[in-house]
N, C-alpha and C positions, 0 to 999 in steps of 0.2 A: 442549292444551299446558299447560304445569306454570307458578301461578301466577307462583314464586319466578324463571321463567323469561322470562317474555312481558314484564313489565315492566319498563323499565331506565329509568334516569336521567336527571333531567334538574332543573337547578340555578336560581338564582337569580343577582343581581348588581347593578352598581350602580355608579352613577360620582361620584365626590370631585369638589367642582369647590375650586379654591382661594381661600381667601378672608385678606380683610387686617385683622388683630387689635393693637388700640395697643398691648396690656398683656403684650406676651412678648419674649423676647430675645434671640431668636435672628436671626441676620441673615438680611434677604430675599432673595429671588435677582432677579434683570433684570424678569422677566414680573411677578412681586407689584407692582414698583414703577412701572409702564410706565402708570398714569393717576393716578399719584399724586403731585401736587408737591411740590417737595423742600422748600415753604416750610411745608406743610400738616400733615406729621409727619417724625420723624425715623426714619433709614435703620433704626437699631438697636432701634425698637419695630415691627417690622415680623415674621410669621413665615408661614411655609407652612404649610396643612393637609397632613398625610401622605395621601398616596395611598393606594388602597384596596389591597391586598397581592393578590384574587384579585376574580371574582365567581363568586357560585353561582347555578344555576339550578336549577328544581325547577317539574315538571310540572305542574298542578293541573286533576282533571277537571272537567267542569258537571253540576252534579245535572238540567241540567230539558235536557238532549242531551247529544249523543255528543262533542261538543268539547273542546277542551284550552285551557289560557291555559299559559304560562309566566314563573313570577314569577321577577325576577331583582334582586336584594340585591348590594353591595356590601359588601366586606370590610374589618374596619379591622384594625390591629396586634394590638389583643386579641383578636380573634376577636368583634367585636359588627357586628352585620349594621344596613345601612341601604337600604330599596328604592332602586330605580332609578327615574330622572325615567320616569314613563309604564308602569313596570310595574303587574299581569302585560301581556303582550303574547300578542298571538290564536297560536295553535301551529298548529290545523291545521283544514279542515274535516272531522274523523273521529275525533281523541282520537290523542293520542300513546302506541304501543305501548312506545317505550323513543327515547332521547338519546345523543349523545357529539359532546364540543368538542376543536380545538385553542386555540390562541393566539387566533387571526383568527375562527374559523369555528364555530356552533354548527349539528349536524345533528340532526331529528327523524324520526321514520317512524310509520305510522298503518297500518304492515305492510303496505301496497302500494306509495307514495310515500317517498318519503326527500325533504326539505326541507330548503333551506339557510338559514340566518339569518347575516348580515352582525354582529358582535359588536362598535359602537363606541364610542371610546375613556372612554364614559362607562356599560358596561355596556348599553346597550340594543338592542336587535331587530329587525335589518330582513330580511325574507322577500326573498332575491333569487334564488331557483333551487330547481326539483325535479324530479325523476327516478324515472318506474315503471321500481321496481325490480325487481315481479313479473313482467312482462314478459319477463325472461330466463330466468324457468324453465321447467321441463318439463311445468309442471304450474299451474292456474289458483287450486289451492285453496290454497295458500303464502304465504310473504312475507318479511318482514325483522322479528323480535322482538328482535333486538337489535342495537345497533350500536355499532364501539368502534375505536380509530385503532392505530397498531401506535408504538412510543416518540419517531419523527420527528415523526409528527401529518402524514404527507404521503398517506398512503392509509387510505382507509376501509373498515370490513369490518363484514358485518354475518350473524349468525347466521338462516338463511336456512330457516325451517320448510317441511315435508313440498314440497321442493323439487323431486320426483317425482312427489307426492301419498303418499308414503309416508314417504320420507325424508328428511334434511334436509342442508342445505351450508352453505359460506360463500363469497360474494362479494366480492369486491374492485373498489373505485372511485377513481380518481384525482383528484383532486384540483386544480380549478385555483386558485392563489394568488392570484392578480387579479381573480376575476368569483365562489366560492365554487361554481362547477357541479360538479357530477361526472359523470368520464365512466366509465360501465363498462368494467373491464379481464376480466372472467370469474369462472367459478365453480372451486369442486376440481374436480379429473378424477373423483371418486368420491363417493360419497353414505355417508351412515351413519345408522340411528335412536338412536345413540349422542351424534351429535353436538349437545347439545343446551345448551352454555355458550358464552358469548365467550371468546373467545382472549387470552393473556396472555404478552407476549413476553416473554423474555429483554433482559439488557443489549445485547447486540450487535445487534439488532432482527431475528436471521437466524430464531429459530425460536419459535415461539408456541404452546402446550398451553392444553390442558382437560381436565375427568373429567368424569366420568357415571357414574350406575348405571339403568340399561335395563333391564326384565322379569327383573330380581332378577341382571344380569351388572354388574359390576365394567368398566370404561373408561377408559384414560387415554389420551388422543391427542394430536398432535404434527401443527406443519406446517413445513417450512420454505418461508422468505420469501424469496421474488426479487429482483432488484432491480429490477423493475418491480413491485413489491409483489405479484404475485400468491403464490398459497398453493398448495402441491404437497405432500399427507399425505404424513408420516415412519411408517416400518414401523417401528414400537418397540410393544415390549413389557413392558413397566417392571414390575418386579415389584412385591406389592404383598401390605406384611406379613403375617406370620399371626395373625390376634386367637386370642386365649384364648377363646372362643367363639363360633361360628357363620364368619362371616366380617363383612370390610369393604368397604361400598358409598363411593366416592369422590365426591367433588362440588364443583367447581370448582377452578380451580389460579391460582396468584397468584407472579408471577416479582418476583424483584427487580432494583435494577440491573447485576445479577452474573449469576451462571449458576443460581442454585440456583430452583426453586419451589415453594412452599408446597402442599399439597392437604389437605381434611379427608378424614374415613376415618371413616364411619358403625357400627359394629359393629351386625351384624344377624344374626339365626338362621336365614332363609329368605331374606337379599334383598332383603326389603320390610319387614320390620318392625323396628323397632333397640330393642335389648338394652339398651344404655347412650351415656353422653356421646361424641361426637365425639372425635376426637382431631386430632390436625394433623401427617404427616409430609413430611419435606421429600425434594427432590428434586433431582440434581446434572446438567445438561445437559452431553454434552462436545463433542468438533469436528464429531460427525456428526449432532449431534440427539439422540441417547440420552440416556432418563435412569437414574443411578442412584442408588441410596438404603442409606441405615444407621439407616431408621429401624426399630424394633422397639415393637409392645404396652408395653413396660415402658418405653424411655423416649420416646415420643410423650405431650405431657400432654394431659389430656383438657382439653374448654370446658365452661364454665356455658351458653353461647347456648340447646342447645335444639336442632332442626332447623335447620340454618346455610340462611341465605340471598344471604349474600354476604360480601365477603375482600378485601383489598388491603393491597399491602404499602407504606409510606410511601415520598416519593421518594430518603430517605435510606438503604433498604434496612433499616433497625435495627427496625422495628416494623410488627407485624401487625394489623390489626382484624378481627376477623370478628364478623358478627350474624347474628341470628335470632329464632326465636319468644318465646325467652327474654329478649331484650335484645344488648347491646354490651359487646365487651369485648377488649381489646390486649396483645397478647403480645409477648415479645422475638425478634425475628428474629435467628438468628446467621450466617446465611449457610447451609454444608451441615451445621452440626452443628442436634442437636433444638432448636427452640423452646422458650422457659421463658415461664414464666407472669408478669406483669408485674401488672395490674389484674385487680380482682374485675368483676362486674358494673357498669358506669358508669350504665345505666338497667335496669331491671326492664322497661319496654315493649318489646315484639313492632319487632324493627329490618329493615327489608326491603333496605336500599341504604347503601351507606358510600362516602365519596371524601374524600381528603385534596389539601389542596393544596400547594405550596412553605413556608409560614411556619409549617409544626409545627401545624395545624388538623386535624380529622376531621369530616366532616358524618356527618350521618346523619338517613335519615326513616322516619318509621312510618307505613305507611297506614292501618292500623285505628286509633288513633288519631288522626292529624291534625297533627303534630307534626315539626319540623325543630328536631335539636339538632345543638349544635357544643361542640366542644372543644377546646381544646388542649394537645400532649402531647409530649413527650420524652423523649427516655430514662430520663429519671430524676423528670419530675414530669408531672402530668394532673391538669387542671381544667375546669371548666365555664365556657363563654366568658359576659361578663354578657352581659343579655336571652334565652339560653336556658333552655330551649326554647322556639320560634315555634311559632305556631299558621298553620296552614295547610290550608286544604279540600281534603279530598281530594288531598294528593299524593299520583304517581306517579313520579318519576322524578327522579333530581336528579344533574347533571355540572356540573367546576367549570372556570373558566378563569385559572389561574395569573397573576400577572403580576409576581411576582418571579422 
């Protein structure tokens, strides 16, 4: 299995606790004031620390075994990170293959086990549930390398390697809200050696895509979502522009909260080898699942990245990130017409995983490096958040959990 593939995300985070300061002026609320007498200070020098906006997690392996820790950060308004009481916290006994949180709930896998961790309200980690996930396949030599929630965050799905022994699938698991178990609900009715990305819903949360290029073939697939979350493959055949030479190998796709999704598009001469920079065309889903597109060679722009390793579209729909080997770098989303170019290069370092949260942030980690940076960006301005870049051993994986 494909490096850019097996590893996924997994964040950091951190909990704000409030504290009571003589020298500010803004009025306190009930709880600041509630062991504090009224004779000892006054109401109006009193202020609240702001709340953390997110927390991140982020994987981190052990050099002397196969384990995983999970460090988790707290997020402030700037975007400057501060650990959580008691992180990293122990992840698994086997190394976390890849990540992904709701609100409540952060989940890990070690490709056989899928792990729940309890997420509370001060960022930190309690292991309360797990589930062999390999036990439902067809086949013993498999697992779960990635895992990722569909836009409710009420069912889990996880990208399900050689789930035949040859081929691969996607599972779907329900989700309890009260206890963080999950119960499996099944796999596709079909297998593909295609299928080999997480899936990226649509605004309406009915249908979720991905690309791939497989022994030098070109892939875009499609599922639609049930409403008991499972996944039933969409027979689409999405066309897929013509490059100015050779052709183009796809690779992952990235919806926004609309109908359109994002995909790169490799230009290669044989399949496997690429000619030149990536480019990024978009894609317009309509009532059946279909996608269709106006993008063209000429106006898809190309990236700096490099070999793209990963894409997300912010939850504002307006901006793109994609990395890779080359580094990080964000582009303007405009829905279904082309993409425009926004920022140059933000780092020069090799970016393996990007995730943005609700307050206009982008993480991003480098494994060959060592390195979690963050930023923040909008439409119109991006900066480096202070204290980035963090240093951090051997990450793996890093998802974030909103809380604005």
């Amino acid at each position: 299995m494909s490096r850019g593939i097996c590893i996924f995300l997994l964040a950091l985070v951190q909990a704000c606790a409030s504290s009571v300061l003589a020298s500010a002026q803004a009025a306190p609320s009930q709880t600041d004031l509630s062991q504090i007498h009224s004779s000892q200070i006054e109401v109006s020098s009193v202020r609240t620390i702001a709340p953390p906006v997110a927390f991140v997690y982020v994987s981190s392996a052990q050099s002397s075994n196969s384990d995983s820790n999970i460090n988790a950060y707290e997020v402030a308004a700037d975007g400057r990170l501060t650990a959580v009481a008691g992180s990293p916290f122990a992840g698994s006994g086997t190394g976390l293959a890849a990540m992904g949180a709701n609100r409540m709930w952060l989940f890990a896998t070690d490709t056989v086990n899928i792990y729940s961790f309890a997420v509370a309200d001060n960022g930190a980690l309690t292991q309360v549930s797990s589930i062999n996930a390999q036990q439902y396949n067809d086949s013993t030599t498999g697992g779960p390398i990635s895992l990722f929630f569909d836009r409710s965050g009420a069912t889990l799905y996880d990208e399900d390697i050689y789930w035949d022994g040859a081929n691969n699938n996607y599972q779907s698991f329900d989700l309890s809200r009260g206890t963080g178990a999950l119960s499996y609900l099944g796999a596709t009715s079909s297998v593909s050696a295609a299928w080999i990305t997480p899936l990226s819903f649509t605004g309406n949360n009915l249908d979720g895509y991905g690309a791939s290029c497989v022994r030098g073939g070109p892939y875009i697939y499609g599922f639609g979502r049930g409403s008991d979350g499972s996944l039933s493959p969409l027979n689409i055949s999405p066309t897929i522009p013509t490059a100015p030479q050779g052709g183009y190998c796809p690779y992952l796709a990235a919806a926004d909260p609309a109908n359109d999704v994002a995909i790169s598009l490799m230009p290669t001469d044989d399949g496997y080898t690429p000619i030149g920079p990536a480019q990024i065309a978009v894609y317009t889903a309509d009532d059946a699942g279909d996608l269709t597109t106006n993008s063209t060679s000429a106006n898809m722009p190309p990236v700096a990245v490099g070999a793209v390793y990963d894409m997300k579209i912010s939850p504002s729909g307006r901006l793109l990130a994609i990395s890779g080997t080359n580094g990080l770098q964000v582009l303007h989303f405009n829905g279904a017409n082309p993409v425009t170019r926004f920022t140059k290069l933000m780092t020069r370092d090799e970016v393996d995983q990007v995730f943005w949260d609700n307050a206009d942030h982008l993480y991003a980690i480098s494994r060959t490096l060592g390195k979690l940076f963050v930023f923040a960006v909008t439409p119109t301005s991006v900066g480096e958040a202070p204290g980035s870049p963090y240093a951090i051993s051997a990450p793996q994986n890093i998802t974030v959990v909103p809380r604005t």
